[in-house]
Z-matrix of the N, CA and C atoms (Angstrom, degrees):
N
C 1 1.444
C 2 1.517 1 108.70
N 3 1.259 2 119.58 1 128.66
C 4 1.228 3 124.68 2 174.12
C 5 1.584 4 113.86 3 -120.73
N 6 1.030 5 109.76 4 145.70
C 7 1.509 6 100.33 5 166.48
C 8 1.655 7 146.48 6 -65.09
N 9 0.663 8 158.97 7 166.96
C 10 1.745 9 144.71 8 -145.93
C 11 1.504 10 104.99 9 178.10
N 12 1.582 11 90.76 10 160.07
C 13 1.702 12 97.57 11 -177.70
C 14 1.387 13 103.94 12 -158.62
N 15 1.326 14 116.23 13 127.94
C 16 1.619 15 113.71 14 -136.33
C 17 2.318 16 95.57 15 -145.52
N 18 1.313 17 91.76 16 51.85
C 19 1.769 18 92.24 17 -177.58
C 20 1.149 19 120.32 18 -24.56
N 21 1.532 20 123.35 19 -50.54
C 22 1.167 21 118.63 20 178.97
C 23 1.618 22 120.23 21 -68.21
N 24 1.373 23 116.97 22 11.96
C 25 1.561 24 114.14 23 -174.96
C 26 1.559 25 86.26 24 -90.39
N 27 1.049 26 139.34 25 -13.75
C 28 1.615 27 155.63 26 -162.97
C 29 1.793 28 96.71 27 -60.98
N 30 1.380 29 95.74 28 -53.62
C 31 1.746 30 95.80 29 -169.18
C 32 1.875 31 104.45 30 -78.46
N 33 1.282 32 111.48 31 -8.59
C 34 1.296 33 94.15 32 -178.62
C 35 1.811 34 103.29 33 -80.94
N 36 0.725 35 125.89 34 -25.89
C 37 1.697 36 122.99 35 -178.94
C 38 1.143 37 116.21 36 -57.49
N 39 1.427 38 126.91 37 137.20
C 40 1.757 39 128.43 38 -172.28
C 41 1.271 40 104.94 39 -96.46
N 42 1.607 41 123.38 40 153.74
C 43 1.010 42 105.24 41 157.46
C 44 1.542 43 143.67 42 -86.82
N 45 1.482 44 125.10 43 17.29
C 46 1.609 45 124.43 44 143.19
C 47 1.714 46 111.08 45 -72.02
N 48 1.421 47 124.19 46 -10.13
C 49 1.601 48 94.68 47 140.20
C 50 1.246 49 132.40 48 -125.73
N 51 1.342 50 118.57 49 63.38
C 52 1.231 51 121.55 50 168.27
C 53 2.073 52 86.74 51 -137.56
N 54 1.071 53 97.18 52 0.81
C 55 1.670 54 102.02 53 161.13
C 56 1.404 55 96.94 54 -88.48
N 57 1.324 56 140.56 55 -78.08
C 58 1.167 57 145.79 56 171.93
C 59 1.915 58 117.97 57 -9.40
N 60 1.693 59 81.85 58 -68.58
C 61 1.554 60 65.91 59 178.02
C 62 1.664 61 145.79 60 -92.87
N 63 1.817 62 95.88 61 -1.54
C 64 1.381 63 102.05 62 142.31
C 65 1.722 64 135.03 63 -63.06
N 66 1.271 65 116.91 64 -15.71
C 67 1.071 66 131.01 65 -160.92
C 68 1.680 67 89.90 66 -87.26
N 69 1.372 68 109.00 67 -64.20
C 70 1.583 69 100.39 68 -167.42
C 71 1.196 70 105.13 69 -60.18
N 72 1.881 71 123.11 70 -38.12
C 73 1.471 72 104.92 71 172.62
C 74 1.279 73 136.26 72 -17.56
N 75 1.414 74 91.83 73 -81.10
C 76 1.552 75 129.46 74 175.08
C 77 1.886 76 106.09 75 -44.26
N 78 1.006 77 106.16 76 -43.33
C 79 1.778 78 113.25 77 176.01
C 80 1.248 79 89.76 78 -50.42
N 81 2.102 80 116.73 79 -78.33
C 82 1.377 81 106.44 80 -155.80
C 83 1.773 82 123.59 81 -66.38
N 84 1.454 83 118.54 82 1.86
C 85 1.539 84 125.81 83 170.82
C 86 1.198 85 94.95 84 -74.57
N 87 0.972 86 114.44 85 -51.78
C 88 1.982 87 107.21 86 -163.17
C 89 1.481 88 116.94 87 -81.05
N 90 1.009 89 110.44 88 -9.47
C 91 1.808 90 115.88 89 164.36
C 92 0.769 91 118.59 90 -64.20
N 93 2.301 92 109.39 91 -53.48
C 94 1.462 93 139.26 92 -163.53
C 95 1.894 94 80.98 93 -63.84
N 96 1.048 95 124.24 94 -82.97
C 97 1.295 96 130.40 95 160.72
C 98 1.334 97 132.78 96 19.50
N 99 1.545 98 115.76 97 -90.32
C 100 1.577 99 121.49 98 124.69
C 101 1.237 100 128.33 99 7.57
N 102 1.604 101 108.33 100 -86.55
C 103 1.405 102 121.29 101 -167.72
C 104 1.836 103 103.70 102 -71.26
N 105 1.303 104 113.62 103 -27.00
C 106 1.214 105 108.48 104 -166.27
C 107 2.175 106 96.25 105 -80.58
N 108 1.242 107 123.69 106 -45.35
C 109 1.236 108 109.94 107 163.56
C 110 1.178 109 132.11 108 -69.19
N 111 1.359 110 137.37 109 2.47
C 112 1.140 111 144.97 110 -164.58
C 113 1.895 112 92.92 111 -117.57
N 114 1.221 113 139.08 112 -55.28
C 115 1.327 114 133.70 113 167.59
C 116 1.858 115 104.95 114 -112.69
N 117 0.721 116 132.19 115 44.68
C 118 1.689 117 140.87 116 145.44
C 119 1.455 118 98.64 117 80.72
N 120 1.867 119 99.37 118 163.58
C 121 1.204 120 86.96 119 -169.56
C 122 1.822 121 132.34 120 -83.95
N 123 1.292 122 106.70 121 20.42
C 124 1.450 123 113.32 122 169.94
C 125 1.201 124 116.51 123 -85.71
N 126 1.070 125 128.84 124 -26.92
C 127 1.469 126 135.96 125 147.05
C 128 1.395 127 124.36 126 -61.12
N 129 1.391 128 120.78 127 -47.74
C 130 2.173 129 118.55 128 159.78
C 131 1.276 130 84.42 129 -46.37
N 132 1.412 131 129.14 130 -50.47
C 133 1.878 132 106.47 131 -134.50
C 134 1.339 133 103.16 132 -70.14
N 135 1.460 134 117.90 133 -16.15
C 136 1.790 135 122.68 134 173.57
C 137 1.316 136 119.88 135 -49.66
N 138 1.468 137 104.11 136 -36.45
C 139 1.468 138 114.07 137 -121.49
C 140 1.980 139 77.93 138 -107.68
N 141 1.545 140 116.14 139 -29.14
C 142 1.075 141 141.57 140 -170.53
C 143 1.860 142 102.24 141 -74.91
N 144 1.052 143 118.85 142 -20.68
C 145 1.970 144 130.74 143 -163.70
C 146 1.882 145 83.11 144 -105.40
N 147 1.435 146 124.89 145 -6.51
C 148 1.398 147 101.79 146 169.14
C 149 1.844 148 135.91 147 -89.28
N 150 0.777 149 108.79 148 101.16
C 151 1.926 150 115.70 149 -161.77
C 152 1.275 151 110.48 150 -21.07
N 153 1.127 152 114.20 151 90.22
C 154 1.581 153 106.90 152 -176.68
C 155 1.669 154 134.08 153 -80.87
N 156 1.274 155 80.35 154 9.21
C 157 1.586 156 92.26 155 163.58
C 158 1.561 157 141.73 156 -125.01
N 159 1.673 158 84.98 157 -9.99
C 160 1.808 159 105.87 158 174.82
C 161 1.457 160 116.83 159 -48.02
N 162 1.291 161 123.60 160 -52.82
C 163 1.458 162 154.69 161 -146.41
C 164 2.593 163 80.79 162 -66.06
N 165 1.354 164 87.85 163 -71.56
C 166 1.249 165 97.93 164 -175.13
C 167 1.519 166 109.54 165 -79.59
N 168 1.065 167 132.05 166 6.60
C 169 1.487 168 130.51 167 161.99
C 170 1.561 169 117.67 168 -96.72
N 171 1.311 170 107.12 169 -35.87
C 172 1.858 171 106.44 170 168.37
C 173 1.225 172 103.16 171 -78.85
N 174 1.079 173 128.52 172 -34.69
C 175 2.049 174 117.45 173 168.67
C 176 1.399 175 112.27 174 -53.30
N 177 1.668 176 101.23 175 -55.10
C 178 1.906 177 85.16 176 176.84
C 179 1.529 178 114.50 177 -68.03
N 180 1.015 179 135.07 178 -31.24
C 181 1.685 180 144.21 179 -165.36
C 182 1.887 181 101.78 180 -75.51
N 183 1.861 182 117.90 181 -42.91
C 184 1.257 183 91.78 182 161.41
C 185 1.511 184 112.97 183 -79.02
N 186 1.313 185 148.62 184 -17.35
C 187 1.596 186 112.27 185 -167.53
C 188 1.824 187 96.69 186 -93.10
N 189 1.246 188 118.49 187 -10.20
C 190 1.835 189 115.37 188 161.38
C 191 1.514 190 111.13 189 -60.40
N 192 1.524 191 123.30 190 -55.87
C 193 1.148 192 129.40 191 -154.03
C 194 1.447 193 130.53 192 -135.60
N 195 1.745 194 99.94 193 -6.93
C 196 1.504 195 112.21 194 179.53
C 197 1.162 196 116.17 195 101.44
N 198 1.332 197 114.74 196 177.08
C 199 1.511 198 131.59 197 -153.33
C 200 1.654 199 102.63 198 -86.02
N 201 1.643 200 104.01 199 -42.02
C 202 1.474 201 105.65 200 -171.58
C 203 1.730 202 87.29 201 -69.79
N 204 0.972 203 140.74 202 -53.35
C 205 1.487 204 137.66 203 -172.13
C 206 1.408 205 122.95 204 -20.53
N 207 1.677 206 75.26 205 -56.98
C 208 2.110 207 103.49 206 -165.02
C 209 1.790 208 85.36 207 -61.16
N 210 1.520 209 114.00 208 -73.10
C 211 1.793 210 122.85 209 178.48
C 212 1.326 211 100.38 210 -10.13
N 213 1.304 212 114.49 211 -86.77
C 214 1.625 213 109.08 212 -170.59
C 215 1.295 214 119.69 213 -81.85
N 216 1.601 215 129.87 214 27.75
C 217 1.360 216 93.77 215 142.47
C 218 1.736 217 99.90 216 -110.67
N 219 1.444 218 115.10 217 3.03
C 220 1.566 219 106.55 218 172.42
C 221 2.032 220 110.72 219 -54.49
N 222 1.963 221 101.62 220 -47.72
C 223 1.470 222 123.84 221 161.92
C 224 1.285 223 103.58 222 7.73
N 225 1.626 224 85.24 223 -69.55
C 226 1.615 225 114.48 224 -137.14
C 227 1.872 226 112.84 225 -97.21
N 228 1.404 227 89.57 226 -12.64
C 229 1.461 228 98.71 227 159.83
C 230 1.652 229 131.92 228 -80.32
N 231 1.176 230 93.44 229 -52.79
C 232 2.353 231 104.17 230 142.30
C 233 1.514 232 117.87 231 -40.18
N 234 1.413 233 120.19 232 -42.01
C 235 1.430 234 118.97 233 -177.66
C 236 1.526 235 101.47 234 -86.85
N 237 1.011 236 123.01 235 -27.49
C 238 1.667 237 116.45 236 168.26
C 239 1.446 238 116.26 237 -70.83
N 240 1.435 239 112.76 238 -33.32
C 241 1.859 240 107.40 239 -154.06
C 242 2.194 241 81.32 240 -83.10
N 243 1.708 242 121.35 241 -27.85
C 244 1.621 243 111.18 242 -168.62
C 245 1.702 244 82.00 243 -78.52
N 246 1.119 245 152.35 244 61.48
C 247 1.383 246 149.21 245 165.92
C 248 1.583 247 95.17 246 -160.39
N 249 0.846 248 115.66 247 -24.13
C 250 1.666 249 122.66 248 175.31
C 251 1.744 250 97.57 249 -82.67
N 252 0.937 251 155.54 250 -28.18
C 253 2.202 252 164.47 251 -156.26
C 254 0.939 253 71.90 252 -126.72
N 255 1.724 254 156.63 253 0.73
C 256 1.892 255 108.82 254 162.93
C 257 1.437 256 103.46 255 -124.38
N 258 1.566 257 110.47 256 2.30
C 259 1.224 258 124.69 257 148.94
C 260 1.771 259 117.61 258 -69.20
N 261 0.794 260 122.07 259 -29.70
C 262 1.340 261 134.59 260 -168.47
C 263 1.365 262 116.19 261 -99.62
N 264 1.570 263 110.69 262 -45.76
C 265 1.707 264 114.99 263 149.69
C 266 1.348 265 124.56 264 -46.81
N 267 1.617 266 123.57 265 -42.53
C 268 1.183 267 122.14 266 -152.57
C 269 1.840 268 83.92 267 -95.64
N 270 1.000 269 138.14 268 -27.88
C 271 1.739 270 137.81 269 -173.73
C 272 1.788 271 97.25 270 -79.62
N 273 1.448 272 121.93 271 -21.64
C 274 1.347 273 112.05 272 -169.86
C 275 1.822 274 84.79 273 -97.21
N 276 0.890 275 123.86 274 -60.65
C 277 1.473 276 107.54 275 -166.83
C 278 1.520 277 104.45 276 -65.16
N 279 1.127 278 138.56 277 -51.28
C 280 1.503 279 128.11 278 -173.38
C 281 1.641 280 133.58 279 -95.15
N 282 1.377 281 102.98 280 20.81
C 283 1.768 282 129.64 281 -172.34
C 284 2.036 283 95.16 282 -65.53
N 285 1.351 284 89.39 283 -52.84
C 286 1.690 285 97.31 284 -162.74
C 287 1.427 286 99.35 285 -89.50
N 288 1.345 287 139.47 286 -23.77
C 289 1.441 288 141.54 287 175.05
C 290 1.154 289 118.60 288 -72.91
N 291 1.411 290 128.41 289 -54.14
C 292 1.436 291 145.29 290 -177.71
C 293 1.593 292 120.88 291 -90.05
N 294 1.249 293 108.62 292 153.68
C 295 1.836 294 109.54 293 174.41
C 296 1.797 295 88.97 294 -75.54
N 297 1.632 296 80.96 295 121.94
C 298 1.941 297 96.26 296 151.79
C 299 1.579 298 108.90 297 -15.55
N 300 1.181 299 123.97 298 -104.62
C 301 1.965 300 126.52 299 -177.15
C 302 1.696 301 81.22 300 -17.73
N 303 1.157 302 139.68 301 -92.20
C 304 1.162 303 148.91 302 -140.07
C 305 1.782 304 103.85 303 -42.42
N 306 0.987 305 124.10 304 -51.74
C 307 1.357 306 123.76 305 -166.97
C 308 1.137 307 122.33 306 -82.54
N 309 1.626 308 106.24 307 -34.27
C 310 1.208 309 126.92 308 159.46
C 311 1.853 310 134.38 309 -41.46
N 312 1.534 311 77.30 310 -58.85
C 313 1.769 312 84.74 311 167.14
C 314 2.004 313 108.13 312 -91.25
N 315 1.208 314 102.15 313 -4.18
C 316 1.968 315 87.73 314 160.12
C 317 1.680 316 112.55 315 -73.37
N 318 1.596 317 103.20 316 -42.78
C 319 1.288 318 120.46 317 -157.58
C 320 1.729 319 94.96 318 -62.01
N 321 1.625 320 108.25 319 -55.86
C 322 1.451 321 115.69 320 177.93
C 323 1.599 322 119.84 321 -38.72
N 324 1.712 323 112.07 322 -58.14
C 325 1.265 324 105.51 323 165.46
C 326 1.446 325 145.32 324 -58.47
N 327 1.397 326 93.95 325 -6.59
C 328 1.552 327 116.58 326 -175.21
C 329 1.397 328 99.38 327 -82.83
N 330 1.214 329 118.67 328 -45.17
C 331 1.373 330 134.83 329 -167.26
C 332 1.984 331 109.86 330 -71.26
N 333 1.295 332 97.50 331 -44.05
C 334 1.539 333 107.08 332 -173.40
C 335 2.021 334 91.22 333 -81.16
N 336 0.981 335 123.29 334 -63.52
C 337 1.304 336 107.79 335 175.46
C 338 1.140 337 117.50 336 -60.62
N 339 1.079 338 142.44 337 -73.81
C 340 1.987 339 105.16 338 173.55
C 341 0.921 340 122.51 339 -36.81
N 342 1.323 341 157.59 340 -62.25
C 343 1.472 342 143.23 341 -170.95
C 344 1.298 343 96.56 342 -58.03
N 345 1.105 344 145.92 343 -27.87
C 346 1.607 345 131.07 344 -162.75
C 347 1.630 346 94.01 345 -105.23
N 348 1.085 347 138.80 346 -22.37
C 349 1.132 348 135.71 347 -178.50
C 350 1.847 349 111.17 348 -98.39
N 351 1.120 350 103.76 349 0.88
C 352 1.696 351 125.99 350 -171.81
C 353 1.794 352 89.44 351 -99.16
N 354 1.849 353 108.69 352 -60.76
C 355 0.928 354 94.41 353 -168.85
C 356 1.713 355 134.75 354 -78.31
N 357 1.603 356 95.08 355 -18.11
C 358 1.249 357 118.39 356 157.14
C 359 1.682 358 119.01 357 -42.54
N 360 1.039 359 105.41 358 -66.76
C 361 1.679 360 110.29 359 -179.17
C 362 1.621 361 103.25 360 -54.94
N 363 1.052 362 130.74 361 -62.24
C 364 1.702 363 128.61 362 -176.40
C 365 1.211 364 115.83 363 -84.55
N 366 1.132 365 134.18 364 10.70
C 367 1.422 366 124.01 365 162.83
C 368 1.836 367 120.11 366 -136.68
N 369 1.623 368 95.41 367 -37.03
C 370 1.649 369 89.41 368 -177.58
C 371 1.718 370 104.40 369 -82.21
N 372 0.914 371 94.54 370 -52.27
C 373 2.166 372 98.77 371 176.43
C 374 1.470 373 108.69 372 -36.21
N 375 1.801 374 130.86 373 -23.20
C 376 1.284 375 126.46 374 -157.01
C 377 1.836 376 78.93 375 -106.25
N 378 1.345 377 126.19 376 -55.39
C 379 1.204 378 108.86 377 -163.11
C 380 1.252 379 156.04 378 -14.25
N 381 1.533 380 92.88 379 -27.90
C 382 1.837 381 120.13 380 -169.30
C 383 1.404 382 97.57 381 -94.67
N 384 1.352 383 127.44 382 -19.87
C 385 1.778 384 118.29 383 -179.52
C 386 1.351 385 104.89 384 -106.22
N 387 1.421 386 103.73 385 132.64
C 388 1.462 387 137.69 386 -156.19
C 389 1.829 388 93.10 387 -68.91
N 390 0.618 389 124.20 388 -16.32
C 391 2.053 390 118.60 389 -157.09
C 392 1.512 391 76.33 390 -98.04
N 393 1.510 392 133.73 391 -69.40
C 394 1.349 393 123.69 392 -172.76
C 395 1.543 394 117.20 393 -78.96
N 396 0.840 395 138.33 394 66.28
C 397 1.194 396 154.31 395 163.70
C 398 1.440 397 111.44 396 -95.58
N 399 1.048 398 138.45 397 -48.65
C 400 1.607 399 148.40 398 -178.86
C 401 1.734 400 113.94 399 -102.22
N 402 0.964 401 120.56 400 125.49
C 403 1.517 402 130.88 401 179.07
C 404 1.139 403 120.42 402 -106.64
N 405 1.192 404 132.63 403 99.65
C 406 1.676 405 134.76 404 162.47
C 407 1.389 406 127.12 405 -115.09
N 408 1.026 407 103.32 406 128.58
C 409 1.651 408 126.71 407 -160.39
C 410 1.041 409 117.66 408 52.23
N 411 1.538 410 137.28 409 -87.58
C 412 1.431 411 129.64 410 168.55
C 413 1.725 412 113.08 411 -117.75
N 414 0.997 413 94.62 412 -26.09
C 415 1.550 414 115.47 413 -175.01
C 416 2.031 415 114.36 414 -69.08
N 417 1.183 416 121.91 415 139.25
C 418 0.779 417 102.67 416 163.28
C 419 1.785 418 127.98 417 -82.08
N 420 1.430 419 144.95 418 126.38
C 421 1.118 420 138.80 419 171.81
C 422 1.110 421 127.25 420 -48.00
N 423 1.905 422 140.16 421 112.82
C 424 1.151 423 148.03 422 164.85
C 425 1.410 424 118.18 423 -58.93
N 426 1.377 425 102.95 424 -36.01
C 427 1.831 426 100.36 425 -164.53
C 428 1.532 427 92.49 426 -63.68
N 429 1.141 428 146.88 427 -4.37
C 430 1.710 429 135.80 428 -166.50
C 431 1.745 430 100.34 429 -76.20
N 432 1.039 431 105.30 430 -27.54
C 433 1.823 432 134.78 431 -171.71
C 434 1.328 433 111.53 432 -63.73
């Protein structure tokens, strides 16, 4: 599996779901919202680190493309959020040490190398063996073997 970028898949999307998935966005800010004035904002800011658009983006992506579809880009949403905690590590330890630009672009590289080094390890390293070649549901498929 490699990653891809496909503009013209752009016009196939309707707009009741690209209503949809602004909508749940916008739902999960104003909860985070909520909860964050109602018990402070270190508690919103939790509630704020939850993907507020995944939930309604693997729903549209399986009835476009299927179940194995939705699977890997859920994958690949786990391999973003462990690049998202070393983004967040590297801004909590070096916020007060470093000039802003400075931490920012450590934090950034921290962030782009784990996910690429996240996704590297679980997907490109398997590519070359024939049994994992095909992905269904979470599991990798044997019968390909």
């Amino acid at each position: 599996m490699k990653p891809n970028f496909q503009p013209q898949q752009l016009r196939k999307t309707r707009l009741t779901e690209y209503l949809l998935r602004f909508g749940f966005g916008g739902a999960v800010a104003l909860v985070a919202s909520v909860i964050g004035h109602a018990w402070g904002p270190r508690v919103g800011g939790l509630f704020l680190a939850f993907p507020a658009l995944l939930p309604a983006g693997l729903l549209l992506v399986k009835q476009h493309d299927g179940r194995g579809a939705a699977a890997d880009d859920a994958r690949g949403a786990v391999l973003g959020s462990l690049g998202l905690m070393g983004f967040g590590i590297v801004i909590w330890g070096a916020a007060d040490r470093l000039a802003p630009w400075l931490s920012l672009t450590l934090a950034l590289a921290t962030w782009i190398g784990v996910s690429v080094g996240a996704w590297w390890a679980v997907f490109a390293r398997r590519s070359g063996h024939a049994r994992c070649n095909r992905v269904v549901g979470t599991a990798f498929d044997e019968s390909d073997a």
